[in-house]
C-alpha positions in Angstrom: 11.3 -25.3 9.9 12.4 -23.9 6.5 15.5 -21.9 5.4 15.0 -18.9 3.2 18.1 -17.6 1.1 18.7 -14.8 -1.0 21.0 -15.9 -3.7 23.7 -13.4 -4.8 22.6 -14.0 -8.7 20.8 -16.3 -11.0 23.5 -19.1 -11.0 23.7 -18.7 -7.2 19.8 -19.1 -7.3 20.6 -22.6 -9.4 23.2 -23.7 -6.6 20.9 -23.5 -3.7 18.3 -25.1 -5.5 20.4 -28.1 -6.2 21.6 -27.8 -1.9 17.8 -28.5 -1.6 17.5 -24.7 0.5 13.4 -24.5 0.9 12.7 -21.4 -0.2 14.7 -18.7 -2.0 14.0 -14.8 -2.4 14.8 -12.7 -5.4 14.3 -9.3 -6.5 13.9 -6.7 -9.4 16.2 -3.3 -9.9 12.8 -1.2 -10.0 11.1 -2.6 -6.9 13.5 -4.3 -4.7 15.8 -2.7 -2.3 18.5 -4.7 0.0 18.7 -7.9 -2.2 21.5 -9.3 -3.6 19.8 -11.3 -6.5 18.3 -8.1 -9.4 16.6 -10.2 -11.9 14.6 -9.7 -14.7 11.1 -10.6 -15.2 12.6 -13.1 -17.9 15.1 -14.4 -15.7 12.4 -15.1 -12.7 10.1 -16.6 -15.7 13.3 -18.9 -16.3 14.0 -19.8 -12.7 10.9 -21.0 -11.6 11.0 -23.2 -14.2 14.3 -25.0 -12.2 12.9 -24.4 -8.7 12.2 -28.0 -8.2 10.9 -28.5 -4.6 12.0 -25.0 -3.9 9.8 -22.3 -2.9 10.5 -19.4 -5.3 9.5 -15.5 -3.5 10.1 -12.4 -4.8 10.8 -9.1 -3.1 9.0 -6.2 -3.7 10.3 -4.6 -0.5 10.8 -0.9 -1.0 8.5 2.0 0.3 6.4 3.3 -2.3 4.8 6.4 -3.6 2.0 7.2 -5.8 4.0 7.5 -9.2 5.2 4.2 -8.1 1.6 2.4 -7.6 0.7 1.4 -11.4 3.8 -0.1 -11.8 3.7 -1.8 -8.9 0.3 -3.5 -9.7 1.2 -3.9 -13.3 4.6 -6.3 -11.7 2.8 -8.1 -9.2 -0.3 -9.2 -11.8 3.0 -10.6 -14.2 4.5 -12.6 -11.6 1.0 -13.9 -10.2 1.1 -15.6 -13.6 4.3 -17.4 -13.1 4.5 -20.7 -10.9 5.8 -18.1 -8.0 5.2 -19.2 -4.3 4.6 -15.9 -2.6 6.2 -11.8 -2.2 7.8 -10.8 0.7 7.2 -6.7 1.2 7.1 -4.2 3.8 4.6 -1.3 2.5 1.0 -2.1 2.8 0.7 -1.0 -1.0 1.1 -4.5 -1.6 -1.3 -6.1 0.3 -4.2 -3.6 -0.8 -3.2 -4.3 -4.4 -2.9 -8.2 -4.1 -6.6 -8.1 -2.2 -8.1 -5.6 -4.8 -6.9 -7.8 -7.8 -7.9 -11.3 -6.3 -4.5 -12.4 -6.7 -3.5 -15.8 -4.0 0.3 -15.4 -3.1 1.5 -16.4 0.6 2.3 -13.1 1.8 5.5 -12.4 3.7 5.5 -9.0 6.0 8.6 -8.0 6.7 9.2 -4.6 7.6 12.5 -5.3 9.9 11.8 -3.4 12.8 8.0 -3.4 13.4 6.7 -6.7 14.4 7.5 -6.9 17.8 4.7 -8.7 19.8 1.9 -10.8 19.6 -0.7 -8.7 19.8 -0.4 -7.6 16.4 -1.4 -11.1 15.1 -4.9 -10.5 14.7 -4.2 -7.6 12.5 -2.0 -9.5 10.4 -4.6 -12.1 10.0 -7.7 -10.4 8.7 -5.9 -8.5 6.5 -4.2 -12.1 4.6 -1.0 -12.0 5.9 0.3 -15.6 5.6 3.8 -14.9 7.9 5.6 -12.3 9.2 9.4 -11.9 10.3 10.4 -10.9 13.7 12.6 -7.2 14.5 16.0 -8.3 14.9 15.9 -6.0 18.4 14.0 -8.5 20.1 15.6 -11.1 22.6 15.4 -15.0 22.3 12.5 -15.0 25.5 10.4 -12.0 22.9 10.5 -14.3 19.6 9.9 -17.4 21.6 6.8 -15.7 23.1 5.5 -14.6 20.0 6.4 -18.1 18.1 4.0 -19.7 21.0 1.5 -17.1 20.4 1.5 -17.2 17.0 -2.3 -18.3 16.1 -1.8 -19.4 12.8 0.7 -17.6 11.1 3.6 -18.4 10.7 6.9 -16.5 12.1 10.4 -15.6 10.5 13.6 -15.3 11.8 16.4 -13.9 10.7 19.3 -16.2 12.5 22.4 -14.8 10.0 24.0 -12.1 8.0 24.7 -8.5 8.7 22.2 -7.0 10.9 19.6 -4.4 9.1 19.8 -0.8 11.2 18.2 2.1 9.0 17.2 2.4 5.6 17.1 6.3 3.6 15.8 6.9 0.6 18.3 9.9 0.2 21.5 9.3 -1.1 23.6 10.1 2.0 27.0 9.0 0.9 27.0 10.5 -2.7 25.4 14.3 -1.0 27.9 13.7 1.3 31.2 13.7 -1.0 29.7 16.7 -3.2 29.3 18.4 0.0 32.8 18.4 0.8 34.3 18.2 -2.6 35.2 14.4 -2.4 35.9 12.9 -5.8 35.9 9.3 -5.3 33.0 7.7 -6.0 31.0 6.0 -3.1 28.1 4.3 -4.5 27.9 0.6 -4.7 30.9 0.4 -2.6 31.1 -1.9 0.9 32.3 1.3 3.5 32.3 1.6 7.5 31.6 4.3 8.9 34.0 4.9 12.3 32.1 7.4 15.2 35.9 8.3 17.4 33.9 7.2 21.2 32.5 4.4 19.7 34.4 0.9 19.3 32.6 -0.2 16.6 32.1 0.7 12.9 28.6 1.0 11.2 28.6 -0.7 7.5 27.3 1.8 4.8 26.3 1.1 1.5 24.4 3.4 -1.0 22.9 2.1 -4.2 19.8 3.4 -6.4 17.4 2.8 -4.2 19.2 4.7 -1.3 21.4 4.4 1.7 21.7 1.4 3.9 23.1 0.4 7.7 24.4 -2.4 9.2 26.0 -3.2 11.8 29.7 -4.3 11.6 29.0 -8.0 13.0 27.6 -11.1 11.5 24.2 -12.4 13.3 24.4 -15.9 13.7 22.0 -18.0 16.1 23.0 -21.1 15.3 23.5 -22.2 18.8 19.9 -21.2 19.3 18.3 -23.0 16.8 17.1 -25.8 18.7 15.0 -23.7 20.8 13.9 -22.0 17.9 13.1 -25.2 16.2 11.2 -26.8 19.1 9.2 -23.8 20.2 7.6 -23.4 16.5 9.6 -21.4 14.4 8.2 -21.9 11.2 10.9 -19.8 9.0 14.7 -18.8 9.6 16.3 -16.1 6.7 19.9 -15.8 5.7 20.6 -12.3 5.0 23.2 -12.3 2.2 23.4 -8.5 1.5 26.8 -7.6 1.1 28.0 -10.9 0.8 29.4 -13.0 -2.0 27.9 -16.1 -3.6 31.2 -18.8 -1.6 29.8 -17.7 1.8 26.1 -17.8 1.0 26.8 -21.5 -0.2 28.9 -22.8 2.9 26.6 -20.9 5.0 24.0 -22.6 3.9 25.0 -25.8 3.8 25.7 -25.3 7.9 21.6 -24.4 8.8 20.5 -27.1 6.3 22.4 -29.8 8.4 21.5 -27.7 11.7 17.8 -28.1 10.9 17.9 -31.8 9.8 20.0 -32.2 13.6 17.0 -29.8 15.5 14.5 -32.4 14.1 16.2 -35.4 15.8 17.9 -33.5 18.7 20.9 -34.1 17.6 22.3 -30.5 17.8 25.1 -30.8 19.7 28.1 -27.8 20.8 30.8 -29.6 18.6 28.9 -29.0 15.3 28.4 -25.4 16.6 31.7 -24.6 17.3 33.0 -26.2 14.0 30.9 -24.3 12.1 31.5 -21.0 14.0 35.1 -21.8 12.9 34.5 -22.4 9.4 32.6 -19.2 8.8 35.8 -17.1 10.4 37.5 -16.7 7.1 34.5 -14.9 6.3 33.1 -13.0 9.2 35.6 -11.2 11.9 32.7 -10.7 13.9 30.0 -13.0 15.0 27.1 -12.1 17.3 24.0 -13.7 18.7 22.5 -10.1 18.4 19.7 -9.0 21.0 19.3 -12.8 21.7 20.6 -13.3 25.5 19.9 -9.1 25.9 18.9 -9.4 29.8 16.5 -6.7 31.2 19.3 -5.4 33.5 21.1 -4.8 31.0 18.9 -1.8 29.7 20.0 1.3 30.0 17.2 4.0 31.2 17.4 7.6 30.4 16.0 10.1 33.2 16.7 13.4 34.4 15.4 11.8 38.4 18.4 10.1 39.4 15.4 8.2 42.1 13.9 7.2 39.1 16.7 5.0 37.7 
């Protein structure tokens, strides 16, 4: 098992290096979206030069469109000419162009909500997926059944941060204020959106490359990791979006010694619960997501009450 992080910046990137994190992800302003580490082509040409036993990945994760395509292919033949380690990307744009231009990266899919079952392995497969990350909507006995399924490929997790909901490409927030004459500026700005019959907030966030929603709680599956860890799980992912570079450090630190306890068994509830403490000065809300979500727990929606 390997921990991917996404580094808040290009010192950040240096720090994790040095914690020994396996692999880190970073992105570009042009063709990134939902990263917290915009670099330059220079600066990525610098890093990998640092990356020691690190796996370097870059994130070309945005949905594109055809005036996007040449500039797309022009980016990824550059970086295939660095000592990068693979792109992690959700439009199948990329994989056509990597395939059409010969080009040998390990391929991450990640489109966040897709992946759902097992049965879509094959797919991935033939067409040179190397791994692919799990929806976050699934529960613990779902990804466990696909990490056991898994035929080759390897499967990501994402076992912390701020859990991914929708993505636009419109700018919600900024159409919103012009709409009803609100002057303060809302882009690049950390905001919640409150619903009066609901108890929880939504967190919003618009940038360039659109409008983004969480959810209001932090993942965190660190008391699962041992199953995770012992059923196959080849990847888990820190999501740092909308987090600063002092929490993506201790936060790190934690699933680096949690992984180095999974491979002895050594995982035990005290380290769990101390490290669920530590991280309260930073998130107010933890969650173990969809993990334990129980079938009886569903709701169904029918107009036949006999139906229910």
């Amino acid at each position: 098992m390997e921990l991917l992080v996404n580094p808040t910046s290009y010192n950040n990137a240096l720090d994790l290096i040095k914690l020994g994190v396996h692999q880190i992800s970073v992105g570009t302003k042009e063709l990134s979206t939902s990263n917290s580490c915009v670099l330059s082509l220079e600066e990525i040409s610098e890093l990998v030069k640092h990356k020691n036993n690190t796996k370097i990945l870059i994130l070309v994760n945005r949905v594109y469109f055809e005036p996007d395509i040449k500039g797309l292919e022009e980016f990824l033949i550059k970086i295939s000419k660095l000592d990068i380690d693979g792109v992690i990307y959700c439009d199948y744009a990329v994989n056509q162009i990597l395939f059409e231009q010969n080009i040998k990266l390990h391929e991450v899919y990640n489109p966040e909500t897709l992946v759902v079952n097992y049965g879509q392995i094959p797919f991935y497969l033939e067409n040179g997926i190397s791994e692919i990350s799990l929806a976050r909507e699934l529960s613990g006995f779902n990804m466990n059944e696909i990490i056991k399924n898994k035929q080759g490929i390897k499967i990501q997790i994402n076992v912390a941060g701020y859990s991914y909901m929708m993505w636009s490409r419109w700018y919600l927030l900024s159409n919103f204020a012009q709409s009803h004459d609100i002057k303060d500026n809302l882009v690049n700005k950390k905001l919640f959106l409150t619903e009066p019959k609901r108890e929880s907030d939504f967190l919003v966030y618009e940038d360039n490359t659109g409008t983004h929603m969480y959810t209001n709680y932090n993942l965190n599956l660190l008391g699962e990791l041992q199953e995770l860890y012992d059923n196959g799980c080849d990847t888990i992912r820190i999501e740092t979006f909308l987090h600063n570079e002092e929490w993506t450090n201790v936060i790190s630190e934690i699933f680096l010694k949690a992984i180095e306890l999974c491979k002895t068994k050594s995982m035990n509830q005290e380290f769990i619960d101390q490290s669920k403490l530590a991280l309260t000065k930073y998130d107010k809300v933890q969650s173990r997501g969809f993990y334990h979500m129980d079938r009886k727990d569903l709701i169904y929606l029918s107009s036949d009450e006999s139906e229910k």
